[in-house]
N, C-alpha and C positions, 0 to 999 in steps of 0.2 A: 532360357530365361529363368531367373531363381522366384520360387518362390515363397509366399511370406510361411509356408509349415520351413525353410531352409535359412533363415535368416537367425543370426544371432541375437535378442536383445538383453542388451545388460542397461540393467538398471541401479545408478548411484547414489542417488538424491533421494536421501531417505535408508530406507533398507536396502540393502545389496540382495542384488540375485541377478543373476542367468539363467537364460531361456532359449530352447530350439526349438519354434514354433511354441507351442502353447505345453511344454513338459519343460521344467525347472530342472537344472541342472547342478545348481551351487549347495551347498551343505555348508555346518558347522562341524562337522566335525573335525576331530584335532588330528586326524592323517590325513585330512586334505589342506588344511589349515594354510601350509604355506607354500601350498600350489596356489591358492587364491588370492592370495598377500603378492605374488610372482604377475598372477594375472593383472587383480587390481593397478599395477605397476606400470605392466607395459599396457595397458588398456589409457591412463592419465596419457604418458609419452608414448604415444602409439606413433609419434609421425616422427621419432628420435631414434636411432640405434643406440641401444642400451650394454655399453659393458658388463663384461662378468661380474668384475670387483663393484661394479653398482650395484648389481643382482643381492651380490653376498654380502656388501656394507648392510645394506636395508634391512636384509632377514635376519644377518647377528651381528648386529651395532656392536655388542658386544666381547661373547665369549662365543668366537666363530668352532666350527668344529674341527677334528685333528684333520679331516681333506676335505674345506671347503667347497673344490670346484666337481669334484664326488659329489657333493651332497646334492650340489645345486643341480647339477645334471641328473640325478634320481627323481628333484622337485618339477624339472622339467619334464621328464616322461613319463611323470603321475600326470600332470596338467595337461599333458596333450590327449592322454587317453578320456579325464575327464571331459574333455572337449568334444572328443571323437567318439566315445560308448552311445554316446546319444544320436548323432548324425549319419543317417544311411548313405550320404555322401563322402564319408571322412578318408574312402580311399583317396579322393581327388582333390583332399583339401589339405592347404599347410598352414595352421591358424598362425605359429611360428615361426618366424625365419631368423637361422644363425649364421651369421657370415663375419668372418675376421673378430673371433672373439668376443662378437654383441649379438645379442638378440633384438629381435624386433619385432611387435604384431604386424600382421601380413598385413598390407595397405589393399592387397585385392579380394579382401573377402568383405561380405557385404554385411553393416552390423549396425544394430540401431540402438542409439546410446543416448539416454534423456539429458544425461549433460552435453552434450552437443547436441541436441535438438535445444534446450536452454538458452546455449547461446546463440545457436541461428536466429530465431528467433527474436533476439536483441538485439543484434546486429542489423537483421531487417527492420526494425523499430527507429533505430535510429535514422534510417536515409526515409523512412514514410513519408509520403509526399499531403496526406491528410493528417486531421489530430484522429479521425476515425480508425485510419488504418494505423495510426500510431498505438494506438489504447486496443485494440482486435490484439495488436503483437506481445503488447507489452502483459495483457490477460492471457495470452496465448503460453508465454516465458512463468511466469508467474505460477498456474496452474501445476505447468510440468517441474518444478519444485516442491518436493514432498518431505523434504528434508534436507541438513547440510550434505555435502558431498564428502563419499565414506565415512559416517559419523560414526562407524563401530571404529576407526581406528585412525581419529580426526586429530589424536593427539600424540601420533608416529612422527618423527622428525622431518619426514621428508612429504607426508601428507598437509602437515599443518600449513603451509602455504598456500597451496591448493585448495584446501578447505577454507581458507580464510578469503581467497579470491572467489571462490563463487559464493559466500556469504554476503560478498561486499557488493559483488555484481545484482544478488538477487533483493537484498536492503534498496538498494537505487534502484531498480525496477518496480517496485512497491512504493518508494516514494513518488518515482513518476506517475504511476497510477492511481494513487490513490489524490495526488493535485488534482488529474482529470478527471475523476469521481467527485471529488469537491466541485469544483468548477461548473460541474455540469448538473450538481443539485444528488446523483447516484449515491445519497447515505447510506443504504441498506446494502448496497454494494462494497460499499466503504468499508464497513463494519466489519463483513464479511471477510476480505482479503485482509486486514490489520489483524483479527483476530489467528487469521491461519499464522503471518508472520510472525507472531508474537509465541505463539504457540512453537514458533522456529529457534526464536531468536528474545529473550523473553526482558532482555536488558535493553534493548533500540527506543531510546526516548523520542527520536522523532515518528517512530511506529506507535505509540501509545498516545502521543500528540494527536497525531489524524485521528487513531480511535475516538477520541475524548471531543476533538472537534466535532466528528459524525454525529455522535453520540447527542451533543447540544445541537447539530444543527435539526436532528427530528425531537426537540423538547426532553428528552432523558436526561433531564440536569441530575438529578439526583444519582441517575446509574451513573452518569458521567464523572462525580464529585468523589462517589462513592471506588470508583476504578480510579481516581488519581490521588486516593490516600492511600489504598491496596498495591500500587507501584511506590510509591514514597517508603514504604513501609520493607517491600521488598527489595529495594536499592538499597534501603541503610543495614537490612540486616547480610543479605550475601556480598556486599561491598566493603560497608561501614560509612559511607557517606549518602548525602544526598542528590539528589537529580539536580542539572543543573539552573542558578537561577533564570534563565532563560526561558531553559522550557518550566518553569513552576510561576512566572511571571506570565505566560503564554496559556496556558490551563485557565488560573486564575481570572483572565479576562475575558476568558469566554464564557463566563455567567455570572460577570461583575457589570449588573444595569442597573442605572437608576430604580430606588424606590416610587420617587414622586414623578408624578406626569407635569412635564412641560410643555409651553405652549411654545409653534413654530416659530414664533418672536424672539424667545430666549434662547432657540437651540441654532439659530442663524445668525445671533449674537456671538454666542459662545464660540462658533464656527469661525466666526469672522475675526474675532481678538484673536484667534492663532497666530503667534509672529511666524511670518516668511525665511524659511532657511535663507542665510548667509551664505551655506556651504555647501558642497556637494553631502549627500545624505547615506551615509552610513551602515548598514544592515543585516541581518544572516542571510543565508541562499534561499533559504525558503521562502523570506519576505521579499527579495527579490524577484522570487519568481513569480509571484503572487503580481506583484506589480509591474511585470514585462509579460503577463499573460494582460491585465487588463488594459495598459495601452497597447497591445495589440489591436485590440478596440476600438484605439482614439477615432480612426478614421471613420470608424462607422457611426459614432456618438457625438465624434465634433458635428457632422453635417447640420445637425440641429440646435435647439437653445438646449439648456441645461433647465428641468425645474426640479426644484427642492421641495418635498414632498411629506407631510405628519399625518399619519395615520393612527387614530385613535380607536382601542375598540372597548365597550363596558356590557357586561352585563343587561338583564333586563328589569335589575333594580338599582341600574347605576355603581354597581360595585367596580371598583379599577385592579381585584386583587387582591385587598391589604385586608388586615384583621377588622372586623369591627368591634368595637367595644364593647363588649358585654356580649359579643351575639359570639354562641358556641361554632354557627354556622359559618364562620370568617375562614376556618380552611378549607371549608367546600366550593367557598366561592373564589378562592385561591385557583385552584382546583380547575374551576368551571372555565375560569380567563387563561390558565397554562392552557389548558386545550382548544382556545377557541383560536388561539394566540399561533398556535403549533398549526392547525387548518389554514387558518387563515393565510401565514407564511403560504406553504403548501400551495394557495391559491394564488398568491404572488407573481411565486417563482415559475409559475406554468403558464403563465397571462398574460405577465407582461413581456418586454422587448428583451432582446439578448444583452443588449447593450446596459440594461438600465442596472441600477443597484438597490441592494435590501440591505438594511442593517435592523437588528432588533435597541429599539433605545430607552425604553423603561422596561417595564413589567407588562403592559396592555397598549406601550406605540412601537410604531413601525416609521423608521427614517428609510425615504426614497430618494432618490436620484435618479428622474425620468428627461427622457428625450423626445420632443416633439414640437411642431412649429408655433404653437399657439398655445396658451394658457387650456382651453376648451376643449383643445384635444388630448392635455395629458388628463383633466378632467374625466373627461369621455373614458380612459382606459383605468382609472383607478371604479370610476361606476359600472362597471361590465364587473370588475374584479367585484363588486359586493354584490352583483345581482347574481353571479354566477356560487358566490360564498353563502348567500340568502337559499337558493338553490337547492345548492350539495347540503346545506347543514339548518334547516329549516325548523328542525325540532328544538333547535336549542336557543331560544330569544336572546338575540342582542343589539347593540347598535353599533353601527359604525360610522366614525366622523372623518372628514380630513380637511387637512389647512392646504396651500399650491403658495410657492413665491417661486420665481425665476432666480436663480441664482447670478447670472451677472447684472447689468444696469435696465 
């Protein structure tokens, strides 16, 4: 039985190194240089018999030397020593096998490699039989990305492909999870993994997207505004252009609400003059998904009525937010309703039904979309929601109002 002081791990994602048990094996320096470049190689096609002349295209693309296949056969018995100096096994090991003029990494040695852990791991994600055990895999893949794959020489001819495929693979794995981090209310989470990819990958506008949504969904409008000028800015100058209008149409509306407070009269109105698609409805993947995550739902949401739902909250001198005239104190009390506003959500989202919906629609209401057989019971759960917000935030006087209409007849 091997054990783990006899196992290889190489690690690509991110910084390069090799390891036999817990003693580092790999160096920079330039006489091992393309013993490692050799390794790297058959390490990516490890499951390929690898020609000579692939061997030596790779290493001099160029100006090969006057006996190539000299060289390369020196570069190989540098590398196997480097393999074997370290392993008190190495008489009984062939990390190498050459047969009919290819080499090959040995299929029977036992080796643990974060880009193949990377993709198992995604691979299991996608047949997950829960969204739990889906989002466990897909944070599991994520993590074990620490960087692109061999980024010290991401821009060799024959690595740039490779690099480019697990960049793409790990971008999607990031956007799947950070959907389910939305979805599920997890911002600080959210934040958290956009920040590492971006820190990866620094150009991914739908990666800066999520940021910038998280970011609004826990009240950080301001960091949030303030990080989608700081990307605008950064796209036009290492580019020359701008981010698409898409996503700068998509930013923008996430902290584009109403000034004035409306009454649920007018905003059931307003609702209601929307003319009804003709057509089949149009969309990016994002919003698609967005919207084949929610009627996933239907089933559980239709069983009941639908009621439409305004939620108003002020101060406890009636303030809604907005300046008051003359009074210096109008951004405090600006201030006092972003926060109460920001809780208040908070409260919401942990309270009510899975089913139901929040949208922020001025500055101090809150549009719902609740599910329940009677008017009195969706009642009943919006008054839990303020006796439990009375509660947690008792120090801070305010009031809270709501309007209830059923949405269909």
């Amino acid at each position: 039985m091997i054990s783990l002081a006899d196992v290889l791990t190489i690690q690509t994602l991110g910084k390069f190194s090799v390891a036999i048990g817990n003693k580092v094996i790999s160096d920079n320096s330039s006489r091992t240089n393309k013993a490692w470049r050799v390794f790297k190689y058959l390490i990516t096609y490890r499951h390929k018999m690898v020609p000579v002349e692939t061997l030596i295209d790779m290493l001099w693309p160029e100006d090969a030397p006057e006996n190539p296949q000299k060289s390369l056969y020196t570069i190989m018995s540098r590398l196997r020593k480097l393999l074997g100096a370290h392993d008190g096994t190495a008489a009984e090991k062939q990390y190498i096998i050459f047969n009919h003029d290819c080499y090959q990494w040995n299929p029977e040695i036992q080796i643990r490699h974060d880009a193949a852990e990377f993709e198992e791991a995604l691979k299991l994600s996608r047949s997950a039989e829960t969204d739990d055990e889906k989002m466990r895999l897909l944070k599991q893949a994520t993590d074990i990305y620490n960087g692109n794959y061999l980024a010290e020489i991401a821009y060799d001819m024959w690595a740039m492909p490779v690099t480019n495929h697990f960049s793409r693979l790990y971008i999607h794995a990031v956007e799947e999870l950070s959907d389910q981090y939305l979805h599920r209310g997890m911002h600080d989470e959210n934040m958290d993994l956009c920040n590492k990819a971006i820190s990866i990958d620094p150009f991914e506008e739908s990666i800066h997207e999520r940021l910038i949504h998280a970011m609004c969904a826990v009240g950080n409008l301001t960091e949030a505004q303030q990080h989608y000028k700081r990307f605008l800015k950064m796209i036009e100058a290492e580019i020359g252009t701008l981010p698409s209008d898409e996503f700068q149409t998509a930013c923008k509306n996430l902290w584009a609400v109403p000034d004035e407070s409306l009454s649920l009269d007018t905003i059931k109105t307003r609702l209601d003059a929307e003319p009804a698609r003709a057509r089949a409805y149009f969309c990016s993947s994002d919003t698609f998904n967005q919207i084949y995550q929610f009627d996933r739902r239907a089933d559980e949401r239709m069983k009941f009525p639908i009621f439409l739902a305004l939620m108003t909250i002020e101060d406890d001198e009636g303030g809604k937010g907005g300046d008051k005239a003359g009074n210096k104190g109008g951004d405090k009390v600006a201030d006092s309703v972003k926060q109460l506003m920001y809780s208040l959500r908070q409260c919401l989202m942990t309270n009510l039904r899975r089913g139901d919906v929040i949208s922020q629609y001025s500055k101090n209401q809150f549009l719902l979309m609740l599910t329940a057989w009677q008017p009195h019971e969706a009642e009943a759960a919006l008054n839990r929601v303020i006796r439990l917000f009375d509660v947690k935030f008792a120090k801070t006087p305010c009031k809270i109002q709501f309007n209830l209409k059923p949405i269909g007849s």
